[in-house]
C-alpha positions in Angstrom: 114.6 130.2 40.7 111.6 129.0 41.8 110.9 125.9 44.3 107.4 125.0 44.7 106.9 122.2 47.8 104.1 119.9 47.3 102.4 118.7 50.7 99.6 116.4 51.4 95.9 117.2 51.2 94.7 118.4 55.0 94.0 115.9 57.5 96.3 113.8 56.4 98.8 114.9 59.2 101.0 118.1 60.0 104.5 116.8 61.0 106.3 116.6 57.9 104.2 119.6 56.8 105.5 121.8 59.8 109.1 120.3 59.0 109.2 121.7 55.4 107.7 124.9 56.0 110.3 125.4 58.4 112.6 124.1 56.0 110.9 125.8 53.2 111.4 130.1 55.5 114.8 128.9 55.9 115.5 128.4 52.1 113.7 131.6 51.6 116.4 133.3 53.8 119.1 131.9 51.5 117.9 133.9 48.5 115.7 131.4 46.8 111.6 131.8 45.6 109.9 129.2 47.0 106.1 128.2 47.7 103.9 126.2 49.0 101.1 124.2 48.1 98.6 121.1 49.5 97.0 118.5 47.0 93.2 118.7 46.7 92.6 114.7 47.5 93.3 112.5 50.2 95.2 109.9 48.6 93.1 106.8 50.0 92.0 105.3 46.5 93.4 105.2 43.0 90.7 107.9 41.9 91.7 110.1 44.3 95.6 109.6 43.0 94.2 110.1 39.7 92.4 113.5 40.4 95.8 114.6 42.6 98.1 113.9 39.4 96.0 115.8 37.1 95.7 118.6 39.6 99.6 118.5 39.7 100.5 118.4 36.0 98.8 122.0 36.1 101.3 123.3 38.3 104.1 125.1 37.1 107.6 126.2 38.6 111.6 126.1 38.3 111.9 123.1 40.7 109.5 120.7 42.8 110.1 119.2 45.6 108.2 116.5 46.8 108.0 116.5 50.6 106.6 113.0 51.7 104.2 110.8 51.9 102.6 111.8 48.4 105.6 110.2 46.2 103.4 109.1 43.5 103.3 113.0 42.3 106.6 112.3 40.5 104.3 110.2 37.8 102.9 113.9 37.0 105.9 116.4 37.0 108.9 117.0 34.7 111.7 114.9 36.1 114.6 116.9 35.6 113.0 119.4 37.9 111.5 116.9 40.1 113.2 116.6 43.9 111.7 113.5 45.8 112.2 113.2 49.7 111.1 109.7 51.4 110.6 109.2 55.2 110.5 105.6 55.6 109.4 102.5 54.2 106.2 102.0 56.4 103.8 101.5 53.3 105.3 98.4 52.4 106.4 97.3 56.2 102.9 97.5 56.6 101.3 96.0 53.9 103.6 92.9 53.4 100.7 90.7 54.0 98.5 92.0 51.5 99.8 91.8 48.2 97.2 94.1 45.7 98.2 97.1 48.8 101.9 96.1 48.7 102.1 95.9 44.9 100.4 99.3 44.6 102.3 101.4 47.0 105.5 99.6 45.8 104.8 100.7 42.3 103.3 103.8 42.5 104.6 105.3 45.7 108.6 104.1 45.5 109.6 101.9 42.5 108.3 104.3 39.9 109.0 108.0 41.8 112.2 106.5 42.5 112.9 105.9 38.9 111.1 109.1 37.6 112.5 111.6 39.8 115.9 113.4 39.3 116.7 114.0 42.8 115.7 111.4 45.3 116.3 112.1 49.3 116.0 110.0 52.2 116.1 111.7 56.2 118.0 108.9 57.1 121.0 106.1 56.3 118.7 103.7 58.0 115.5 104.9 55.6 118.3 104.7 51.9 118.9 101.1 52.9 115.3 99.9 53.7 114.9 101.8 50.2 117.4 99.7 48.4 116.0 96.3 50.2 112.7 96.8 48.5 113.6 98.4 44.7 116.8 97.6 44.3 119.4 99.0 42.2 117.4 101.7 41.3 117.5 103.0 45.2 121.3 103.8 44.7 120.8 107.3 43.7 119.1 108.1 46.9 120.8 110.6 49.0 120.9 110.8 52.7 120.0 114.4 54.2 118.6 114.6 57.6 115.8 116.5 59.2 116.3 119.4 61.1 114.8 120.4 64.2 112.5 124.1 64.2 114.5 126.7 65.7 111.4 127.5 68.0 113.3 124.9 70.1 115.7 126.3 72.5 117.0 125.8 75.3 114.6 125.9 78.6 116.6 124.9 81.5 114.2 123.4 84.0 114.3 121.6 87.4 113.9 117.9 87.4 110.5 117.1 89.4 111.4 113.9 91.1 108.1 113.3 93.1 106.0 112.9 89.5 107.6 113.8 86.7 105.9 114.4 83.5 106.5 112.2 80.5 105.7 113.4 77.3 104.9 111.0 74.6 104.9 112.2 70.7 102.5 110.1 68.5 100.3 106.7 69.2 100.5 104.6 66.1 101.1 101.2 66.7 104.9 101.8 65.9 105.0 104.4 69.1 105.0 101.4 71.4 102.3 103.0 73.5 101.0 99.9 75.1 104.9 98.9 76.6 105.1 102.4 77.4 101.8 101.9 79.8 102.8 98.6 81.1 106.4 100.1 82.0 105.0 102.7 84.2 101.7 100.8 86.1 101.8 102.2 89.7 104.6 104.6 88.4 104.3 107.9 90.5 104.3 110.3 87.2 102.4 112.3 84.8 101.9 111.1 81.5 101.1 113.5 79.1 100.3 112.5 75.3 100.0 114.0 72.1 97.9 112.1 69.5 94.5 110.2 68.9 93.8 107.1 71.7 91.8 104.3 70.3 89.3 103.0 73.4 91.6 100.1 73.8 94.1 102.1 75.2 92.1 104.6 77.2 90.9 101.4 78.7 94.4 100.1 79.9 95.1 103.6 80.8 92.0 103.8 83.3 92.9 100.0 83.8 96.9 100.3 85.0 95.9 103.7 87.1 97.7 106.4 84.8 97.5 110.0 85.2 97.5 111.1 81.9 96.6 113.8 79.3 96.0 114.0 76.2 96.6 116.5 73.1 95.4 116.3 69.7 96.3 118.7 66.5 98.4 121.0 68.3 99.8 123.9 66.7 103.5 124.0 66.6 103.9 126.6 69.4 101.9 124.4 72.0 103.9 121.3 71.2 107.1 123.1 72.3 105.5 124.7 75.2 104.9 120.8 76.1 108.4 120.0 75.7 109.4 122.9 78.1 106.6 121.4 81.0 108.1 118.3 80.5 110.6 116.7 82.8 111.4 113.1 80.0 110.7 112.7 76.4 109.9 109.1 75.6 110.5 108.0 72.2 110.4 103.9 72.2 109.3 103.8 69.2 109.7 99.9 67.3 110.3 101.5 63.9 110.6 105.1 62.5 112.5 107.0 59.6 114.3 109.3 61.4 112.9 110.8 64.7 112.9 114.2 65.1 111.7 113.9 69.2 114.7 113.3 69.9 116.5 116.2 68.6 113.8 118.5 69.8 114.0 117.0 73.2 117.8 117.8 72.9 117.4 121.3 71.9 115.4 122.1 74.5 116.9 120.4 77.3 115.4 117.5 78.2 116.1 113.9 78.7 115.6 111.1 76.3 114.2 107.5 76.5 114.8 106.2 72.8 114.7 102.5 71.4 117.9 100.9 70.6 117.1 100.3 66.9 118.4 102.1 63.9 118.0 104.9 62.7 117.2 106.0 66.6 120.1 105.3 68.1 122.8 106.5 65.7 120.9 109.7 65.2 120.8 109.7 69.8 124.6 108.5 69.5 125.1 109.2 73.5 122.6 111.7 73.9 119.8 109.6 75.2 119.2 106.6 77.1 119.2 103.2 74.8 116.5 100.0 75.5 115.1 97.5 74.2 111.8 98.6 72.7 110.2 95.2 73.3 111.6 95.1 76.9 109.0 96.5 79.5 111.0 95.9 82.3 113.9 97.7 80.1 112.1 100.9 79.7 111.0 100.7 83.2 114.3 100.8 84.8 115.3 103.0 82.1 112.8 105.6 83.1 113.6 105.0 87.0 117.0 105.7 86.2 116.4 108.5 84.6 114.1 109.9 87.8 117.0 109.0 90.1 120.1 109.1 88.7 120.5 113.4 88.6 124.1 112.5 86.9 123.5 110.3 84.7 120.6 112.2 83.7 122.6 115.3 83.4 125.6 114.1 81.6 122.9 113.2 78.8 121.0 116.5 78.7 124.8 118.0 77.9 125.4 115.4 75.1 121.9 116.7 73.7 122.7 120.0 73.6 125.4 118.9 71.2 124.4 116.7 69.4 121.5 119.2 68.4 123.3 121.8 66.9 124.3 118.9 64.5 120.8 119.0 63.1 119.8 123.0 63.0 117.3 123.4 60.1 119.4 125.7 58.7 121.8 122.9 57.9 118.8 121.0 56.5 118.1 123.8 54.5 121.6 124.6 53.5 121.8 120.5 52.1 118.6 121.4 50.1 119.7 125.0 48.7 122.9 122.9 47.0 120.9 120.1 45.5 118.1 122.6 44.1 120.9 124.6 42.6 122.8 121.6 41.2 119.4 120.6 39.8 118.8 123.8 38.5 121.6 123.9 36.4 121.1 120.7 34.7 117.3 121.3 33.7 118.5 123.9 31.7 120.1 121.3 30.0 118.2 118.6 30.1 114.3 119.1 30.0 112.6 115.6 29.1 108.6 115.4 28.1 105.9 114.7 30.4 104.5 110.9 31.0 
């Protein structure tokens, strides 16, 4: 058997493609074929979509499995073979006020996949529902299996630095929360260290509030962790997200968590991080001060990290996967409709 995992075209972003391909070596390791290959177009325009799916028909291989973002190559592949797996919902959160955008990405990015595919997944319970809000019935056959974190994270035992701890912050879209996260820590003795693009606005308020900060961009995989192990918290206040994989990581290694109190966050934290209000400044403030001063508290949730990451390994993700692509295996032998 043969799985062949579809990515985005480069540029595009690297974090669910350096989640797969761990997923993808761990698979591997179970006794299945797999590969790996990146569309050709950046899918910003239909004739860009259009020269992907052609691109995609050509491909061939005992399974497929669709690994984010690009859901609309399910129009293009066989769907008894076909395994779908959908983040989150942003596309249409995001677009609700434009109708052609939100018409297109509900048709072509979930309504039809959805429908086309034989195997849908979604990374979280919080992600199924938000699926089933906004294509209905169909959304039913999605199942939930959750990310896993790369194994490159381990445990790094490390002593707190109370006098100006480092915060690391994962990601800067408008959904990070970047701006509260500023405002929370003005005059804030601490070291803020980020990973991700800055428009001007916010080096502005950056230079404006007085923080000592930064910045990373397109780091590979081995420097993000490295970042983690500098780090003394991991803030993840994120308003919205499909499943959040900082927090896991900051687990496995060991450090401290400042998450949002919103779903799927806080059921995937359970009592492994410290819960705010991501709207709340003077929440994540006094969260974070607590955090710096507290050594218990702060302790007692670096233990209830370290297990609630071994809940997530990515050989359990992998594991989940191995089962479906078998199951779906067996029934394409079966059942083996025609091409749109």
């Amino acid at each position: 058997m043969t799985v062949l995992y579809l990515f985005r075209s480069p540029g595009t972003g690297y974090s669910i493609d350096q989640l797969f391909d761990s997923v993808r070596v761990e698979v591997a390791g179970l006794g299945v074929n797999t590969q790996a290959i990146r569309l050709p177009y950046v899918s910003r325009g239909l004739r860009p979509v259009w020269q992907n799916l052609r691109f995609i028909k050509q491909l061939t291989a005992d399974l497929f499995h669709i690994t984010g973002d690009i859901h609309y190559a399910a129009l293009a592949l066989p769907a008894s073979r076909t395994i779908l797996t959908i983040h989150d919902c942003f596309l249409l959160t995001n677009n609700r006020k434009r109708p052609v955008r939100y018409l297109i990405f509900w048709l072509l990015w979930y309504y039809l996949p959805i429908r086309r595919a034989g195997v849908v997944t979604a990374v979280s319970e919080n992600t199924r529902q938000e699926l089933i809000r906004y294509v209905g019935r169909i959304a039913h056959k999605v199942q939930v299996v959750p990310n896993g974190y790369d194994p490159l994270f381990t445990h790094r035992p490390r002593a707190f630095m109370h006098q100006q701890p480092r915060l690391l912050q994962l990601g800067t879209a408008r959904h990070k929360n970047v701006a509260r996260l500023m405002a929370a820590i003005e005059a804030m003795p601490c070291m803020l260290l980020i990973v991700g693009s800055l428009t001007d606005k916010l080096i502005a308020e950056l230079q404006q509030r007085q923080i000592q900060y930064r910045q990373y961009v397109s780091l590979p995989k081995e420097q993000v962790v490295e970042l983690y192990n500098e780090s003394d918290i991991i803030t993840f206040i994120s308003t919205q997200e499909g499943f959040g994989l900082p927090i896991l990581e900051a687990n496995a290694v060991g450090r401290v968590v400042i998450t949002a109190r919103v779903s799927p966050m806080q059921e995937l934290a359970a009592d492994a991080a410290h819960l705010v209000d991501p709207t709340d400044i003077a929440a994540i403030r006094m969260g974070i001060e607590r955090l710096i001063q507290d050594d218990t508290y702060r302790q007692t949730l670096i233990d209830a990290g370290l297990k609630n990451a071994q809940q997530y390994t990515i050989n359990r993700a992998a594991e989940r996967y191995k089962v479906l692509y078998d199951q779906q295996y067996q029934l394409s032998h079966v059942y083996s409709p025609t091409f749109l």
